[in-house]
Phi, psi and omega in degrees: 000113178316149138253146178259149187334293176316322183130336218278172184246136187140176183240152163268133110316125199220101210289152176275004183264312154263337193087013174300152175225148187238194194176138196219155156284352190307137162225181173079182189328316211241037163297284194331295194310338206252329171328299216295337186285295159352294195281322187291296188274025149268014158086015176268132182252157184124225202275171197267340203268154186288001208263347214015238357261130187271153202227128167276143168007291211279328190288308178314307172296346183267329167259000000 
């Protein structure tokens, strides 16, 4: 089970532009899938894969 810096448990989203983060307790196969549907209809864009690179709102509108 991944841990953060902080202690906490969960997968992170991290825009590659600011370093803004979205964050879920979700672990295991299918975290990912449901942070990136999570982040994708709140409007974060790039790649779907965790590997990214992923863009918060703001970062997304700039490229």
């Amino acid at each position: 089970m991944p841990i953060t810096d902080d202690g906490s448990t969960g997968t992170i989203l991290v825009c590659d532009g600011c370093g803004r983060s979205r964050r879920t307790s979700s672990t295991g196969p299918i975290a990912w899938d449901l942070l990136w549907m999570q982040a994708n209809v709140a409007g974060w864009g790039g790649s779907d894969r965790a590997l990214g690179p992923h863009y918060c709102t703001v970062c997304r509108d700039r490229e």
